[in-house]
C-alpha positions in Angstrom: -64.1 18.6 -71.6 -62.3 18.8 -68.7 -58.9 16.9 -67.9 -59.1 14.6 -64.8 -56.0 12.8 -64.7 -52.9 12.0 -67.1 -50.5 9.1 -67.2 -47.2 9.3 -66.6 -47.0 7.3 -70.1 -48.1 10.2 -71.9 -45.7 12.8 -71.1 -42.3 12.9 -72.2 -39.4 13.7 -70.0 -39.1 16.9 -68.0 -42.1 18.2 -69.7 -43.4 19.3 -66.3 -41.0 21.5 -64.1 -41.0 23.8 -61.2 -41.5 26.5 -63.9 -45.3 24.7 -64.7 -46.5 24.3 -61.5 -47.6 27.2 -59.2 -46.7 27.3 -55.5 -48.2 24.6 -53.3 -50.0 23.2 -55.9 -49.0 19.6 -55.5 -48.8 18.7 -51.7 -49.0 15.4 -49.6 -52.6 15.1 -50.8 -51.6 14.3 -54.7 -48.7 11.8 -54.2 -48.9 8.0 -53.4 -47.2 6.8 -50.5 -43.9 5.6 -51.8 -43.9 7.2 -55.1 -41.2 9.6 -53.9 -37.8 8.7 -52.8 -34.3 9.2 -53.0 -33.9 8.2 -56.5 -36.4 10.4 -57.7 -34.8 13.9 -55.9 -31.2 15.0 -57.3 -28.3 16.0 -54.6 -29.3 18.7 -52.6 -32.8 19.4 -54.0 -34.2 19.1 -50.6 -32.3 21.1 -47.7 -33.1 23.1 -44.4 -34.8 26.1 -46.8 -38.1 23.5 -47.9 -38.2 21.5 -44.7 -40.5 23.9 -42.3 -39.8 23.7 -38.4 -40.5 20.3 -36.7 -41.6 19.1 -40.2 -39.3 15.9 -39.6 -39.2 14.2 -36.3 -38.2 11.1 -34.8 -41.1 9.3 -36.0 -39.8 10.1 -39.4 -36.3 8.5 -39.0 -35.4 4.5 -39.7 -35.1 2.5 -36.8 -31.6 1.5 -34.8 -30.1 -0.5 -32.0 -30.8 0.4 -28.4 -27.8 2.6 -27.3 -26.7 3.3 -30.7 -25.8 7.3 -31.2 -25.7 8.9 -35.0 -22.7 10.9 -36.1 -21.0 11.5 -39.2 -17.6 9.9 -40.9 -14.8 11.6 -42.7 -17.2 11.9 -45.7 -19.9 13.7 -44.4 -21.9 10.4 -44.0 -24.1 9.4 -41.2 -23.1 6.6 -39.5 -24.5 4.7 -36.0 -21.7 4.2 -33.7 -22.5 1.4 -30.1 -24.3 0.2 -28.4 -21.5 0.1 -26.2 -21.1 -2.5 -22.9 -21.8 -1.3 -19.5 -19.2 1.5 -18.0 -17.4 2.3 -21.2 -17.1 5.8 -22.5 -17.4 7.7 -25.4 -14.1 8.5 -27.0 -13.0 11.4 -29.6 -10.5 9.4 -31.8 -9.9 12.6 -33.9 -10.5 13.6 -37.0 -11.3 11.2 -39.9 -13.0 8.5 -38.1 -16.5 8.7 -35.7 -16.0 8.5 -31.7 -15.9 5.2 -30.5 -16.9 3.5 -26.9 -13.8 2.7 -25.0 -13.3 0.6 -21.4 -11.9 3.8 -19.8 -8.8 3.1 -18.2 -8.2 3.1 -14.5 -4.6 3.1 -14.1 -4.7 6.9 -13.7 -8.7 7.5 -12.8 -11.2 6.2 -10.4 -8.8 6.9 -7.4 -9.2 5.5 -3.9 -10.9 2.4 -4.6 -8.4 0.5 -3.6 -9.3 -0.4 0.3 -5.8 -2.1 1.4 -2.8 -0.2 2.1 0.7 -1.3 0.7 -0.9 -3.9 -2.0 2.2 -3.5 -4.1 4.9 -3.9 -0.9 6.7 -0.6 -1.4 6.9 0.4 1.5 9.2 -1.9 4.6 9.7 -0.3 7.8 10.6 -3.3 9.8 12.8 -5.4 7.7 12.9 -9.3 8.1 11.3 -10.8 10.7 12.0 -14.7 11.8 9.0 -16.7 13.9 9.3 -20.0 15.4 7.1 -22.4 17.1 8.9 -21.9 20.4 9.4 -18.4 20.1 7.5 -15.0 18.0 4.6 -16.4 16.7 3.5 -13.4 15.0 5.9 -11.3 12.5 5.1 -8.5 10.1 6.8 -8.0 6.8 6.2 -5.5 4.6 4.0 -2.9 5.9 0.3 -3.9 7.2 1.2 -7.9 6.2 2.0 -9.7 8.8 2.6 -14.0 9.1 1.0 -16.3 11.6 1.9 -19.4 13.4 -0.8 -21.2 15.7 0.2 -23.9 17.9 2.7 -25.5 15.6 5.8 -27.5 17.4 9.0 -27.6 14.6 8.1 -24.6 12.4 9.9 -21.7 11.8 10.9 -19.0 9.0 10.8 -15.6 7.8 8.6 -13.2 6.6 10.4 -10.1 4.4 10.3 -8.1 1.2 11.8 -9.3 -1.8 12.8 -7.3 -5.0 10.7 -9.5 -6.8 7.1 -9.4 -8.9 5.8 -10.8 -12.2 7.9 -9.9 -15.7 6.7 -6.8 -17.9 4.8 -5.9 -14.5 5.2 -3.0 -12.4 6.1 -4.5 -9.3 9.1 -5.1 -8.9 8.7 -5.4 -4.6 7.2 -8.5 -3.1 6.2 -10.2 0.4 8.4 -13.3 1.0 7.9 -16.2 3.3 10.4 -19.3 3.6 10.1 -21.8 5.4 13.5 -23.1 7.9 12.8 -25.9 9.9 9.3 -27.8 8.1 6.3 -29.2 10.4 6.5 -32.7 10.5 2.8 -33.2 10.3 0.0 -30.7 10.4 -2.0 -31.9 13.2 -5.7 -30.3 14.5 -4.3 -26.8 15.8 -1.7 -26.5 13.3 -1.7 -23.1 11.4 -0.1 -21.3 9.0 -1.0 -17.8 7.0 -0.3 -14.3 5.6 -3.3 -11.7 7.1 -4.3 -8.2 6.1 -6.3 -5.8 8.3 -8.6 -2.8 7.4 -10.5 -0.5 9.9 -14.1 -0.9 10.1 -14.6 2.8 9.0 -12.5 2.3 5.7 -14.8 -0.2 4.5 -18.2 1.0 6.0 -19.3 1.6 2.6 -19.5 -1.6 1.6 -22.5 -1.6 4.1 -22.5 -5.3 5.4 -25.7 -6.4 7.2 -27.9 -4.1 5.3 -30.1 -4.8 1.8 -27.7 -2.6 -0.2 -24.6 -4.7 0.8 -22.2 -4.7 -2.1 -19.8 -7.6 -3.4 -16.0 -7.2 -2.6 -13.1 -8.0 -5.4 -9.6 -8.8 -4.9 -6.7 -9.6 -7.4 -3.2 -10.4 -7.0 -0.4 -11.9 -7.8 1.1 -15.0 -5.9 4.3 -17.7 -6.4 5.2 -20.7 -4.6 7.3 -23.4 -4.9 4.5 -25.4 -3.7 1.3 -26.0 -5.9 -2.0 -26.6 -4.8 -5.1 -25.4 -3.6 -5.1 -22.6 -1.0 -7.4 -20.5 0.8 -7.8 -16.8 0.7 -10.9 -15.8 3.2 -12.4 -12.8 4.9 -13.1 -12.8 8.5 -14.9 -10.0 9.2 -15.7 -8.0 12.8 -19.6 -6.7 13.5 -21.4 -4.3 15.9 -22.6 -7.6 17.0 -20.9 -10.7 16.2 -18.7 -11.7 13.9 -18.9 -12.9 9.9 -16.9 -15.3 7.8 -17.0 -16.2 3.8 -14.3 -18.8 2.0 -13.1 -18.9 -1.3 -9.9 -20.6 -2.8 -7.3 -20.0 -6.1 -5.4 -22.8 -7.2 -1.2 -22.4 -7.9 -0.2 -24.3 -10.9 3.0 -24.2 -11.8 6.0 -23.7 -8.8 8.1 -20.6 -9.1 6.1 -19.1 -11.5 3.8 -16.0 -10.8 0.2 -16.0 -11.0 -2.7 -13.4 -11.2 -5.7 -14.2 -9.5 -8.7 -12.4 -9.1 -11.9 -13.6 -6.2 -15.1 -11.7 -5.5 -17.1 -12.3 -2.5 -21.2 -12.4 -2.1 -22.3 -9.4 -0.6 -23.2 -10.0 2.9 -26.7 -8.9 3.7 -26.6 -10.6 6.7 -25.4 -10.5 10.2 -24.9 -6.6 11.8 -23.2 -3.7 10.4 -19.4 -3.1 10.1 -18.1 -1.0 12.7 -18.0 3.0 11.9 -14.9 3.5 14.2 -11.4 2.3 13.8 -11.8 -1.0 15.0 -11.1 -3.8 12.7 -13.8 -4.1 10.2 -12.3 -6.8 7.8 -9.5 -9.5 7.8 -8.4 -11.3 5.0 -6.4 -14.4 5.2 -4.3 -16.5 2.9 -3.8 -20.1 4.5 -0.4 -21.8 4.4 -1.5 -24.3 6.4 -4.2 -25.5 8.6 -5.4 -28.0 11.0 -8.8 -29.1 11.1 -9.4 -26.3 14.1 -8.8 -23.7 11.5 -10.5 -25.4 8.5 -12.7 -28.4 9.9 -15.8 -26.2 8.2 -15.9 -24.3 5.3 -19.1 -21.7 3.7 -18.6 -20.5 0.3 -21.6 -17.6 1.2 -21.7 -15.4 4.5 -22.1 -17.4 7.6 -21.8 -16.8 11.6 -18.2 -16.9 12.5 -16.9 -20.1 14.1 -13.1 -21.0 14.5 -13.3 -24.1 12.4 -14.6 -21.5 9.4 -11.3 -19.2 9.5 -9.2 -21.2 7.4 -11.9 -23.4 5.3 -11.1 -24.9 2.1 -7.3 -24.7 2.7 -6.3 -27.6 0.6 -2.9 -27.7 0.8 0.0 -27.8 4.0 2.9 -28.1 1.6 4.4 -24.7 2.2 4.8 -25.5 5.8 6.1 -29.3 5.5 8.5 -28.3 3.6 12.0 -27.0 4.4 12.9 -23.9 2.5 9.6 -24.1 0.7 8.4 -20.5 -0.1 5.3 -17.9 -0.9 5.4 -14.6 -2.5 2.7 -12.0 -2.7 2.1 -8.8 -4.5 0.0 -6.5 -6.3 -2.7 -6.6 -3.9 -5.7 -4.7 -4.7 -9.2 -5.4 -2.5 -12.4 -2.9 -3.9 -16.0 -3.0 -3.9 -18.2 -4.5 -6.5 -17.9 -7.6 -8.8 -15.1 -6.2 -11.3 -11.4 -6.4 -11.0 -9.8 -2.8 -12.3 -6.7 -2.0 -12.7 -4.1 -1.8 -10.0 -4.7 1.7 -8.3 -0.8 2.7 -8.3 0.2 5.3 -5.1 3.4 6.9 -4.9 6.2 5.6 -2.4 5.6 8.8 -0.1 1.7 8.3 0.0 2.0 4.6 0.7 4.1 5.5 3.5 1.8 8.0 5.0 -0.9 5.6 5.1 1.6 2.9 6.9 2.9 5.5 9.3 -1.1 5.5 10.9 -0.2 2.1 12.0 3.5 1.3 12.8 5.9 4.0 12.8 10.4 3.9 13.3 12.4 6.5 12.9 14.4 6.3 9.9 11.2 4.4 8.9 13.6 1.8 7.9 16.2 3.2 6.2 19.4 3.1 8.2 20.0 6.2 10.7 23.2 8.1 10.8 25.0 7.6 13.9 24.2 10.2 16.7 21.1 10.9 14.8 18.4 13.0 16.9 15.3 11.2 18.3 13.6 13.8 20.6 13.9 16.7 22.8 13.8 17.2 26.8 15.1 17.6 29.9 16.8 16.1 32.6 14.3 15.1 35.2 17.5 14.4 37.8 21.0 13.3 37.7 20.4 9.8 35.5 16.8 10.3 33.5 16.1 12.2 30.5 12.3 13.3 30.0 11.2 13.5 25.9 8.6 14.5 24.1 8.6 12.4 20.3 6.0 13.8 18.2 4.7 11.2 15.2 4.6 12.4 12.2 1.4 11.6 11.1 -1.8 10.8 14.0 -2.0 7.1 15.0 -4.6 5.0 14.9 -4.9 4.6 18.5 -2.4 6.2 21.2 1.1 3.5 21.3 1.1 1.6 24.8 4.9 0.6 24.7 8.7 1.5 22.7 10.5 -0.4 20.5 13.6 -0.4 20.5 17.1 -2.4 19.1 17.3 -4.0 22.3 20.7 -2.8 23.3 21.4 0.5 26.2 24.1 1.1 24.1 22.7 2.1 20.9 21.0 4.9 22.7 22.7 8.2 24.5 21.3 11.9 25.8 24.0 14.7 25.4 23.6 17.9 27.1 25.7 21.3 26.7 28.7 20.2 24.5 29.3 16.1 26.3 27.3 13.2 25.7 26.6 10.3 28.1 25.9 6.6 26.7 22.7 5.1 28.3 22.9 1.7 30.4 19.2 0.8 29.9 17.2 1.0 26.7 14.5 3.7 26.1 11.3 2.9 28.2 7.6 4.5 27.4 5.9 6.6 29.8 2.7 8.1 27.9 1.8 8.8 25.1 -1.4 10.2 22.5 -2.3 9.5 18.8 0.2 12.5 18.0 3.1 12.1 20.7 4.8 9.9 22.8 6.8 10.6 26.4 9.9 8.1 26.6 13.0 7.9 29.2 16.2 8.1 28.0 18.5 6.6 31.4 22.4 6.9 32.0 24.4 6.0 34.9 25.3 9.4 36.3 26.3 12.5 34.9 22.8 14.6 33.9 22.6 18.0 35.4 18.7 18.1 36.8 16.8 20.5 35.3 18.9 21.2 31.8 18.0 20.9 28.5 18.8 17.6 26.7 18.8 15.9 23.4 18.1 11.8 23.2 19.8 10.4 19.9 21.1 7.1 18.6 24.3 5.9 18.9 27.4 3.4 18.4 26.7 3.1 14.8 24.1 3.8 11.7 20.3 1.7 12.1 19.5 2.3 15.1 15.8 3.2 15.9 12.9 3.4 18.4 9.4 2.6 17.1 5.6 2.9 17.8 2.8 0.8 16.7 -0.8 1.1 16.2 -1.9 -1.6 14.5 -5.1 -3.2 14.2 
């Protein structure tokens, strides 16, 4: 009689080995589903030499988290590392331990993001400069940051850098306002702010009036000795029209710095941003401001009205009060929804950028006397001809000189002797490279010669251009 089928009950351990059982004779076909698993296989007794090609595929392998990867520990062990969150990296963290995803930093990566020039006030060409009601209503501090009074009748102050910024920070530079004489009241035209400008072909990409329009983010750090509620808004420039969009950050303790970070709606609305060099975006931070500046207010993208440019400023505090102050740094303005951080720039590339806009020689460090500012020639007996070359192309070609104010800081010297001027420098022409300026003296100039225009009667002298938006 033939033997159909034994029970594992009736054979004793290890009776049956590899030695009893000729090749292929038990396959797939003679096992149960289950009956063979790791507990019944010893260490090793199943490696790449039994598993035939393609044998084990995907459909073979236990089930994980979406975005999970498999690698191996400092055993030898498999192990599933993730799912990790949106933008992170995968990391090597050496030997010993599996990779692991990491929020990649962006202190020394993802370069030129940041759209605004200057955002941590390095760089300070012009100094201080003081506005009052009754006099310069507009004043620039650090580079590209300027202050604004509108229609105000007791106000003045100051607008300058500061070493100053927030402790275990890096920035240690800061814009400064303080106010001098305080506004009484803040009646309808009354206004007050801090304004930054960008060219509308530096922030094309964040294609405004189109489908794809993307959100805008900004962080930075601010301290007053006022608290409140303040506005920080965008005011923004189109091939036709104009488009406005309000948000506000809250100061809560005086003196004390605060980060804060704002992102605006993308605006699919309205027309394009300008591909040129004209102003493409402005964003404000509100001091102060009548109801003509803030009588309306759109948290979303709206059709630019006056009433909107200000909205939601909630406070007037910094500019009804004497010697009140406002400090601003580490500015950083970049497309999308997510803060990163700050996009650190070297001194000498900050200044490059600046230079496009406003430019002095010395570029505000104090000149040596008799320091050289161009070269020329004599066009007669009192008038010097020059030809100043910029050192980096302008935004758009200068239409005037700056200078200290005073003929006497000035002087052309030709040969070996000198003369002192008795009018300042005056502007004659002038591209987004060069500049033509008259140096003038009472007598003296041999027509025709070959002359040198310089600074004198003392260091800090200067003349300067400006381009800005």
């Amino acid at each position: 009689m033939a033997i159909t089928q034994i029970k594992a009950a009736g054979l004793t351990a290890d009776l049956i080995d590899e030695t009893k059982l000729a090749d292929n004779s038990i396959d797939s076909e003679h096992y149960n589903d289950g009956s063979i698993d790791h507990e019944h296989l010893a260490n090793d007794a199943v490696d790449g030499d039994i598993i035939a090609d393609n044998s084990v595929g995907l459909a073979h392998m236990a089930g994980g988290t979406d975005g999970q990867i498999i690698t191996y520990d400092a055993s030898g062990d498999p192990v599933a590392v993730g799912p990790g969150t949106d933008g992170q990296v995968l990391t090597s963290t050496g030997a010993g331990s599996p990779p692991a995803f990491e929020t990649i930093s962006t202190s020394d990566t993802l370069s030129f993001r940041r759209l605004n020039i200057n955002g941590a006030m390095l760089v300070n060409q012009r100094g201080s400069t003081a506005l009052a009601h009754d006099g310069t209503d507009t004043g620039w501090g650090p580079d590209r940051y300027y202050a604004q009074l509108a229609n105000c009748g007791e106000l003045d102050g100051t607008i300058t850098t500061v070493a100053d910024g927030p402790a275990n920070s890096a920035f240690r530079s800061a814009l400064k306002w303080t106010t001098g004489t305080a506004e009484s009241a803040i009646a309808a035209g009354d206004a007050l702010w801090i304004a930054h400008r960008i060219e509308g072909q530096d922030c094309a990409h964040l294609k405004w009036g189109t489908s794809e329009a993307e959100q805008l983010t900004i962080k930075f750090w601010v301290k007053s000795s006022i608290t409140g509620t303040y506005a920080c808004n965008i005011y923004s420039p189109r091939t036709s029209g104009s488009r406005v969009i309000n948000k506000t950050y809250s100061i809560s303790s005086a003196d004390t710095w605060e980060e804060k970070t704002l992102t605006w709606d993308a605006d699919t609305g309205g027309s394009t941003l300008p591909n040129s060099n004209a102003l493409g975006l402005h964003i404000s931070w509100g001091l102060a401001a009548g109801s003509t500046w803030d009588g309306s207010s759109s948290t979303t993208w709206t059709n630019y009205s006056g009433a909107y440019f200000l909205g939601l400023q909630g406070t007037d505090g910094v500019a009804t009060t004497a010697s009140a102050t406002w400090f601003l740094t580490g500015v950083q303005l970049e497309v999308g929804s997510t803060a990163t951080d700050f996009e650190y720039r070297s001194y000498s590339d900050e200044l490059q950028r600046c230079l496009r806009y406003y430019y002095r020689t010395g570029h505000g460090e104090s000149m040596a006397n008799d320091t050289a500012i161009a070269q020329g020639y004599n066009r007669n007996t009192t008038t010097g001809q020059y030809t100043h070359t910029f050192p980096v192309p302008m935004r758009v070609p200068p239409t005037a000189i700056e200078s200290t104010g005073t003929a006497t800081d000035y002087k052309i010297s030709q040969l070996a002797s000198g003369t002192v001027c008795d009018a300042v420098p005056t502007f004659d022409t002038a591209n987004t490279l060069q500049a033509h300026i008259y140096f003038t003296v009472a007598s003296g100039l041999t027509a025709g010669y070959g002359s040198r225009a310089s600074t004198y009667n003392g260091a800090g002298k200067y003349i300067a251009f400006s381009a800005e938006l």
